[in-house]
Steps between C-alpha positions, in 0.01 A plus 500: 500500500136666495449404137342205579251672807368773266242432283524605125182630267636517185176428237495460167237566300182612684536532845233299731483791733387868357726684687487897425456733831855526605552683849875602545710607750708813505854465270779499715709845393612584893871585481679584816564350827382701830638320815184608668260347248750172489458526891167507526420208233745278709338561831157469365559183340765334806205581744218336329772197415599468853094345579511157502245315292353252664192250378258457755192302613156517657473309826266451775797688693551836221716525196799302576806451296445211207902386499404160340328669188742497178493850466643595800890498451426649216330785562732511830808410393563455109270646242734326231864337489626812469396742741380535873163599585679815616630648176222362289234717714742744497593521109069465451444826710781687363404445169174579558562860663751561251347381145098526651461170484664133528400126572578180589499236218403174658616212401229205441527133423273281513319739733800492733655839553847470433661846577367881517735713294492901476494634177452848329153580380488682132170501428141351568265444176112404585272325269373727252132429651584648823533328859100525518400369166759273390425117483831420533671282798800733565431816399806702537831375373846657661812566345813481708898500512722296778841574457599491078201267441162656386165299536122497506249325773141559580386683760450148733849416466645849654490623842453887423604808650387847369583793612305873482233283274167700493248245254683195659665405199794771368734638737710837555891515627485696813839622409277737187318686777842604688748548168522858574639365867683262375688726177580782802672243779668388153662866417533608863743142564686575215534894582611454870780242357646788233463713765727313735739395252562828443559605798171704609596716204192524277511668175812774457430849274795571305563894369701630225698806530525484121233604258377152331204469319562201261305218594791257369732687691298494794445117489869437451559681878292272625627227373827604675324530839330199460781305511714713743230478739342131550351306781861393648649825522490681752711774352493674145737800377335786311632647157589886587213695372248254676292522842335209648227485785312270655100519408378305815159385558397481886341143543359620834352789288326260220388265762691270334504225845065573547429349067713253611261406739202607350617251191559205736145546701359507182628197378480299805048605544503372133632137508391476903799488620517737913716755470657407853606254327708604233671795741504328829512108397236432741126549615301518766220265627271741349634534183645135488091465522382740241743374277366196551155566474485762191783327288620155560118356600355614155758306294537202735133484440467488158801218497273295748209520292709466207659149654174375606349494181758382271708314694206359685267207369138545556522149732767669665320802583171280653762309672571844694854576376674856466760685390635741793765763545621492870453930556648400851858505365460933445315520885818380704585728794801505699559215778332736753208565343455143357553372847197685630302451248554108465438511912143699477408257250636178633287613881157636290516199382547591084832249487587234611844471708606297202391775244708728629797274482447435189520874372807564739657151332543305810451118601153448612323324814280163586178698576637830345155484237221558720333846561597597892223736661609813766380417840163670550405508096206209350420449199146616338386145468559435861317883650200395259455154626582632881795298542692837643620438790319701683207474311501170649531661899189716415300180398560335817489748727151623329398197473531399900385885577142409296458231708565614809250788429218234347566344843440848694188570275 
């Protein structure tokens, strides 16, 4: 179905463009699946896809939401026929903290963006000139996979998302810098489910009365144990001439439950994820707010630049339009809270009455859209030109007061 979308560069014979200075990403060799890691990816990327994108444009009134431009449903709604704008965001970011880097191919025709569709990035290759000195239009050309279907695009045609990138260009996998992490949550899993399938019984030291030296001999006892004794049963009978005890490890005693822990926190500082998060299932303003600030902001950012640019015209740009993520969708409060706030900022005058029905998702008013003033508060227009209200007493009253005293002179 993507055939058709992805552009091919087969050449033969000389190729028009000198291509030589490959950059590459990482190979993919990760085996293993750590719930924590698999955690953390899905919350990273669900929270970021959760924004809604919205285009926008300059007014005389502030950036307000451009619902008539072509790219809004889109971007809001459907990035292509099939997928939402939720799991496209969310497949981009998930691919990008996972492989270190991923984009969005866009779809052009006619210069009408058709769809946004996320893809795998392999590898980048830049003009063998360099990004300063080469003459060359697009100077970096991208190769990619979506689904089965492998393809190449220029740099233009790809919304791009690196991750751990140092020169701007390559790109690391964070999962490389926490492999050790990773490898131990890995053989810990697995060791607490033997464990428990055997009953809390670790490993079990068998002794021979009898004098047996022969390795063979040795190997073919236990063989015999092995399959007396397996994960099902509970209870084994013992040849005469054998002793069996339990060799027991204490899991309090190898702090088996603190590298549990230890493994998780590291994992969760490396991809961004709160901790809180992954043992509670929730966070608190403060760390709802660092977590916004120190990982979802930086990547939202880059997409926003990203967008602007490419999916963007130049005219469009002048013309004052945007490409926003709504951050307010990650700041919502309980009903309490969000009820005083909305009323301090409906009576300082920040919303309107019909502002803050329109976050809470209720019908507006007639009248509901203009700014309404606490009794006693004027604007700094009004105290400059000495249109206070009793700014206007102390003219009047000075003003008959000179006067009177002219008069007395």
């Amino acid at each position: 179905m993507f055939e058709k979308l992805f552009e091919k560069r087969n050449y033969t014979g000389e190729n028009p463009f000198d291509w030589t200075s490959f950059v590459k990403g990482e190979d993919d060799d990760f085996t293993g699946n750590d719930s924590t890691y698999s955690k953390c990816i899905n919350l990273f990327s669900e929270n970021i896809a959760k924004l809604p994108i919205v285009t926008k444009i300059k007014s005389e009134k502030g950036d307000i939401d451009a619902d008539n431009f072509y790219l809004y449903e889109l971007l809001r709604l459907r990035p292509n026929p099939s997928m939402n704008a939720f799991e496209c965001i969310k497949a981009l970011v998930a691919m990008t903290k996972h492989y270190g880097s991923a984009g969005l191919y866009i779809d052009r025709q006619n210069g009408t963006i058709r769809g946004l569709y996320p893809v795998r990035i392999n590898q980048f290759t830049v003009d063998n000139a360099g990004l300063i000195k080469s003459t060359k239009r697009n100077k970096v050309l991208v190769d990619f996979t979506c689904e089965d279907v492998s393809g190449s695009c220029f740099e233009k045609d790809i919304i791009i998302l690196r991750d751990n990138s140092i020169n701007g260009i390559n790109f690391r996998k964070t999962r490389t810098y926490i492999r050790d992490s990773i490898d131990t949550n890995i053989k810990a899993q697995k060791y607490q489910a033997q464990l428990f399938s055997n009953g809390l019984t670790n490993k079990i030291v068998v002794q021979l009365t009898s004098d047996i030296k022969d390795e063979k001999e040795l190997k073919k006892t236990q063989k015999k144990f092995d399959k007396m004794y397996s994960n099902n049963g509970r209870v084994f009978t013992v040849p005469a001439g054998y002793n069996v005890s339990a060799m027991n490890l204490s899991l309090a005693d190898s702090q088996f439950a603190e590298l549990k822990v230890i493994g998780k926190q590291d994992i969760t500082s490396a991809i961004g994820v709160p901790y809180s998060l992954i043992e509670k299932g929730s966070l608190t303003e403060e760390e709802t707010i660092a977590f916004l600030s120190n990982a979802i902001i930086p990547i939202i950012t880059a997409l926003e630049q990203e967008m602007d640019w490419k999916l963007l015209t130049s005219t469009d740009r002048k013309n004052g339009y945007k490409i926003r993520f709504n951050v307010n969708a990650m700041l919502r409060t309980s009903p309490e809270k969000q009820s005083i706030i909305l009323d301090r900022y409906v009576k300082d005058g920040i919303y309107t009455i019909n502002d803050a029905k329109r976050i809470l998702g209720v019908p507006l008013v007639d009248g509901g859209d203009i700014v309404t003033l606490p009794s006693g508060q004027v604007t700094l227009e009004n105290l400059i030109a000495g249109k206070a209200t009793w700014q206007k007493e102390s003219i009047t009253k000075g003003g008959d007061n000179g006067e009177n005293g002219e008069n007395q002179d």
